[in-house]
C-alpha positions in Angstrom: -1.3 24.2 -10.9 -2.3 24.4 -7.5 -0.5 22.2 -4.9 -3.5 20.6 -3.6 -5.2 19.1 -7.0 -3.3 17.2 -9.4 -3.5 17.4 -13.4 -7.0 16.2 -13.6 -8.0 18.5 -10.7 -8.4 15.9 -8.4 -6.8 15.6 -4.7 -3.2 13.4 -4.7 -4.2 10.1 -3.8 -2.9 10.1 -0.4 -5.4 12.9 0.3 -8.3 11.0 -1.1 -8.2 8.1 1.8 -10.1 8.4 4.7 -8.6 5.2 6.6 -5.5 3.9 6.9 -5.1 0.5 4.6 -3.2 -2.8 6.4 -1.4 -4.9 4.0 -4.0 -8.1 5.0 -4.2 -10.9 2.5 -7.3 -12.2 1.9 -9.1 -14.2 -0.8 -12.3 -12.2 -2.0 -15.0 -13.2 -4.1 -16.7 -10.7 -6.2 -19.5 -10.5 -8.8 -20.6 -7.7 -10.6 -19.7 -5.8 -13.8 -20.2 -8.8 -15.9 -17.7 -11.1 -14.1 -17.2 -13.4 -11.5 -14.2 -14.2 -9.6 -11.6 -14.7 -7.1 -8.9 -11.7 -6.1 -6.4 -11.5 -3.7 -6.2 -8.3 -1.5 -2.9 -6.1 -1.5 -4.5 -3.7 0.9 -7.7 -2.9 2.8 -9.4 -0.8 5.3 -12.9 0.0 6.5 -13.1 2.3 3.2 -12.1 -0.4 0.6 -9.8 -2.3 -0.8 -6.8 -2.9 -3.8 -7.7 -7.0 -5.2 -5.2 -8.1 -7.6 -7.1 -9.5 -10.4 -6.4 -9.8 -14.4 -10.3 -9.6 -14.9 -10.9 -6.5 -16.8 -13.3 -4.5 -14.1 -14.2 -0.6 -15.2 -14.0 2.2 -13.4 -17.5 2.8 -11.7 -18.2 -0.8 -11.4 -20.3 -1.9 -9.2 -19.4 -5.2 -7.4 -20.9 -7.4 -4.8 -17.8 -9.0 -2.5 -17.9 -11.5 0.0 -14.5 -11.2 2.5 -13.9 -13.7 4.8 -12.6 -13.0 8.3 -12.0 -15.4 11.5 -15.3 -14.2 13.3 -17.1 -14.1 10.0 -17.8 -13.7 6.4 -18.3 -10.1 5.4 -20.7 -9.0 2.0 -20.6 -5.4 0.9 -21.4 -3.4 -2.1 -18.2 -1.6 -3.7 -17.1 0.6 -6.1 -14.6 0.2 -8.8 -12.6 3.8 -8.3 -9.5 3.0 -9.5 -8.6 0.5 -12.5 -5.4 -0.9 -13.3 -6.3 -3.6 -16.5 -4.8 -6.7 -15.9 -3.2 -6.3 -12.5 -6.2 -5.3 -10.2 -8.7 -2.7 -8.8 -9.0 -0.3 -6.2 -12.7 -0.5 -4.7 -14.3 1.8 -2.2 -17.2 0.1 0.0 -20.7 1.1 -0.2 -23.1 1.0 2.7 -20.5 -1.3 5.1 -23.0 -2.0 7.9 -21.8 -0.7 11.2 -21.3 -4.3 12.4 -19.8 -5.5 9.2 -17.1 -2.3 9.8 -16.6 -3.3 13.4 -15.6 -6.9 12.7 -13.6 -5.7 9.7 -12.1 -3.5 12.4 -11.4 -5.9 15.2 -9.9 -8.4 12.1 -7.2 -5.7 10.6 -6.2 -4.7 14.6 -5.2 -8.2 14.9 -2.7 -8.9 11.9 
């Protein structure tokens, strides 16, 4: 096995993030993949986020979420990438607006 893929030939995780993730706690509201709900973030950057969540969401997903931050309310398309039934999701954003990312950015500077 080569040192830079793991089993499933895929890049260790810590090789597979772009951004670096702050531990900021937010509620977010999702919709998508035939369920609706409330999750709590464990981590998130500009690239996504980890919700914890017991609703069952599938890899591949697609969910809408709305985030809200002190200067305002962010909605963006995600991802399910990463599934972890009946704990929570990692998501990776989809089309984050350039102003939606620079508020997200100006929020996680000031935790």
């Amino acid at each position: 096995m080569d040192e830079e893929h793991d089993l499933n030939g895929q890049e260790p995780q810590h090789e597979r993030r772009r951004y670096d993730r702050s531990r900021l706690i937010v509620d977010v509201f999702f919709e998508g993949a035939a369920a609706t709900g409330v999750a709590h973030t464990k981590d998130i950057s500009v690239g996504g986020l980890y919700m914890n969540t017991q609703t069952l969401l599938p890899e591949g997903g697609l969910l809408t979420l709305r985030i809200p931050f002190p200067e305002e309310n962010i909605v963006v398309n995600a991802e399910v990438v990463y599934s972890n039934p009946g704990r929570g999701v990692g998501v990776r954003f989809k089309d984050l607006s350039e102003k939606d990312r620079l508020a997200m950015e100006r929020a996680l500077a000031g935790e």
